[in-house]
C-alpha positions, 0 to 999 in steps of 0.5 A: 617259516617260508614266507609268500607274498599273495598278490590279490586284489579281491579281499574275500579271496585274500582272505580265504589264502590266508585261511588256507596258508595260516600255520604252515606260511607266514605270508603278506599282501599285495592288493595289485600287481605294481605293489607285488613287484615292489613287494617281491624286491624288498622282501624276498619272500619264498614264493609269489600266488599271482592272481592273473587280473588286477588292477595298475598292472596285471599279473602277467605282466607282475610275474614278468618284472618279477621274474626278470630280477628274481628269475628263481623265485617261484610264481603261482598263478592263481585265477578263475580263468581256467582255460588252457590259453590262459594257463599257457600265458601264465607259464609265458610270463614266468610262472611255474604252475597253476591253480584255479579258482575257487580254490581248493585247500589241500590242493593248494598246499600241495602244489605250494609244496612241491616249490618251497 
């Protein structure tokens, strides 16, 4: 089964990705964008669901470092900011597609499953 690390800070929407991954993912946890990028090295998952605002460092700045020692690894930009300026710097910072918040199940699934 893929693996994808959730990068999230917010525990409600933690475990609403859960909800949504359970039996089609394993996944694993991040709660900040320093432990996302340490997380991301060691286990190697097969995609990365950024939240873009956390704490110790934020997702752009995670997607970066990220992608700069696994520059194939799929990165998910997940936020409420919605705005084209923020999907914009997401895709800046590496990542390969955007998904608001609140979070659509479906959709979400079917965007994970266009990358893994």
């Amino acid at each position: 089964m893929k693996k994808i690390l959730i990068a999230e800070d917010n525990d409600s929407n933690y475990l609403l990705m859960t909800y949504i991954l359970k039996g089609h993912y394993e996944f694993s946890h991040a709660t900040n964008g320093q432990e996302a990028v340490l997380k991301a090295l060691a286990e190697r998952p097969d995609m990365v669901l950024m939240d873009l605002k956390m704490p110790v460092m934020d997702g752009l700045e995670a997607t970066r470092q990220i992608k700069s020692q696994m520059p194939n690894l799929p990165v998910l930009a997940v936020t409420a900011n919605a705005f084209d300026n923020d999907r914009q710097r997401a895709m800046d910072a590496g990542c390969c597609d955007f998904i608001s918040k609140p979070v659509n199940a479906a959709e979400c699934l079917k965007i994970i499953a266009k990358y893994i």
